[in-house]
C-alpha positions as CSV (number, residue, x, y, z in Angstrom):
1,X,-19.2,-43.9,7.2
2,X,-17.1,-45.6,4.3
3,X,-15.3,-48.8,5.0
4,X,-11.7,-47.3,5.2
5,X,-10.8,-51.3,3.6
6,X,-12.5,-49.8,0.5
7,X,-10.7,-46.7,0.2
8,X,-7.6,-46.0,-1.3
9,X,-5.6,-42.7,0.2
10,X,-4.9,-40.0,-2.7
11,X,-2.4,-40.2,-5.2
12,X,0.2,-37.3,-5.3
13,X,2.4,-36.2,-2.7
14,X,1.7,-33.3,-0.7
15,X,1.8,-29.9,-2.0
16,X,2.7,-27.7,1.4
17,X,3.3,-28.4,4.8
18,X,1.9,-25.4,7.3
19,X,1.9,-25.5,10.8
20,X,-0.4,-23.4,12.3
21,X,-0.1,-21.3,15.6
22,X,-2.5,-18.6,16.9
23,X,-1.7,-15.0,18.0
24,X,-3.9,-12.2,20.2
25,X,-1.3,-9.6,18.2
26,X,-0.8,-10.5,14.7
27,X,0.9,-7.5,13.7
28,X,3.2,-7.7,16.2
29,X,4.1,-11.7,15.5
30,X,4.3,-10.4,11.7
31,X,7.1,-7.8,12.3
32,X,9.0,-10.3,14.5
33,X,8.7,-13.4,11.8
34,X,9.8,-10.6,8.9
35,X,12.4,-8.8,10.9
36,X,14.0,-11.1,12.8
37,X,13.8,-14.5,11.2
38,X,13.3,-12.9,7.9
39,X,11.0,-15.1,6.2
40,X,8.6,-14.3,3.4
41,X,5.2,-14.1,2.8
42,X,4.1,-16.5,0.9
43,X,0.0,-16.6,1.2
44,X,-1.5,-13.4,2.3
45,X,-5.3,-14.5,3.4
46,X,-5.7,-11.4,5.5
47,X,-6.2,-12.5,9.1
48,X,-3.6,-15.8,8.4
49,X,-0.6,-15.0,7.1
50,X,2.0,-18.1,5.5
51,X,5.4,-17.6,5.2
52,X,7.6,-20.0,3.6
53,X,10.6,-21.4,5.8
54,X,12.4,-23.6,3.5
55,X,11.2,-25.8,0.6
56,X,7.8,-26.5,1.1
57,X,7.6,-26.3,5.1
58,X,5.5,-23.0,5.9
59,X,4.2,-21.4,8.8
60,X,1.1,-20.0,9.2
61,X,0.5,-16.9,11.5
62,X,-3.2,-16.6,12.5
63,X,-5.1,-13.5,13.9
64,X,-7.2,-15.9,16.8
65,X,-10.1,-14.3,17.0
66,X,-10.7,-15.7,13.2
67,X,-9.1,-19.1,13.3
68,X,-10.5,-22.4,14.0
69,X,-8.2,-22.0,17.7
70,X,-7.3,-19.1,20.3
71,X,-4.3,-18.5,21.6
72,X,-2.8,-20.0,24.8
73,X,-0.6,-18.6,27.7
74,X,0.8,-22.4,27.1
75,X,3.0,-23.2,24.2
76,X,2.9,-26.8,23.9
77,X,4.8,-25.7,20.1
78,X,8.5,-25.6,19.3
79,X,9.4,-24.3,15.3
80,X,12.5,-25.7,14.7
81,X,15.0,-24.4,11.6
82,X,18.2,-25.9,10.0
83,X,20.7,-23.7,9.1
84,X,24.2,-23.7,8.1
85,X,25.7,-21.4,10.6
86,X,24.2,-21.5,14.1
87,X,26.9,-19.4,15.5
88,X,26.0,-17.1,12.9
89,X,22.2,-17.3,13.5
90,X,22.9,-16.9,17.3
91,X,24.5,-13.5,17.3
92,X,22.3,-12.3,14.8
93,X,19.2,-13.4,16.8
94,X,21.1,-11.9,20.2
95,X,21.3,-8.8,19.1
96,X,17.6,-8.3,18.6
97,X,17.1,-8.9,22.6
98,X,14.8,-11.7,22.7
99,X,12.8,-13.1,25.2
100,X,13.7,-16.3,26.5
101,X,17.3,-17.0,24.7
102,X,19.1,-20.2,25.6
103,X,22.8,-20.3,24.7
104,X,24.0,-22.6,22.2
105,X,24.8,-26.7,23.1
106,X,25.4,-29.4,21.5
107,X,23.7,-32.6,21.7
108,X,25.9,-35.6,20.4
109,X,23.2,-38.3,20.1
110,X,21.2,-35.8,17.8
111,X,24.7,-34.6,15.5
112,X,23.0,-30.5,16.4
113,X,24.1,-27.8,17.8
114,X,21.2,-24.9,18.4
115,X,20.0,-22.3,20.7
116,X,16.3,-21.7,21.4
117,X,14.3,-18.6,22.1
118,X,11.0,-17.4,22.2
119,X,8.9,-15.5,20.1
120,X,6.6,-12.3,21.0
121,X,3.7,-14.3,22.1
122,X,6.0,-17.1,24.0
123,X,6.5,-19.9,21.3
124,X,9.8,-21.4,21.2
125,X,11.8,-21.3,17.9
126,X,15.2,-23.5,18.0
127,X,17.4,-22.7,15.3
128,X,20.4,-25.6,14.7
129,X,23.1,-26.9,12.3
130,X,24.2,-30.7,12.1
131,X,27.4,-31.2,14.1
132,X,30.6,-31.3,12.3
């Protein structure tokens, strides 16, 4: 093993962020990230599939019985997403009867308002704007 005191980290920031979270039904987590959060795919790699939130934060959907872990009846995971117009977001998310919706609050000491649900496999997405 190197000396880490004789190592200098990288130059360059980071090119993409992906957090990755494992499905038994990838088709199915697909349609739901496509339809109802409507995000793009950014890097097909067949049995992963990265689609771009905002900027350079991504999300990778992975097929488990490929990736490097298998899914979990615990979600130990939130995705959380800044937008504009969580009143907005909220009835548009409520209308596509998801599992697991939690009505909007606000939380003061954080400056968000948000509402969280769950996606087809059980992770929790929270969706928020910053408090007027």
């Amino acid at each position: 093993m190197t000396d880490p005191a004789t190592v200098s980290r990288p130059d360059g920031a980071a090119e993409l962020a992906i957090t990755f979270i494992y499905f038994r039904d990838l088709p199915r987590a697909m349609a739901f990230y496509e339809t109802v959060l409507g995000l793009e795919l950014a890097i097909d790699q067949g049995w992963c599939k990265i689609y771009r939130i905002a900027g350079q934060a991504h999300v990778g959907l992975v097929d488990e019985s490929r990736g490097m872990q298998r899914a979990s009846d615990q979600k130990p995971v939130q995705i959380c997403i800044r937008v504009p117009d969580v009143d907005a977001w909220f009835d548009w998310i409520e209308s596509h009867g998801v599992d697991g919706l939690i009505p909007t609050w606000s939380n003061t000491d954080l400056g968000i308002r948000a509402f969280a649900f769950n996606d087809p496999e059980g992770y929790q997405i929270e969706i928020q704007s910053v408090l007027d």
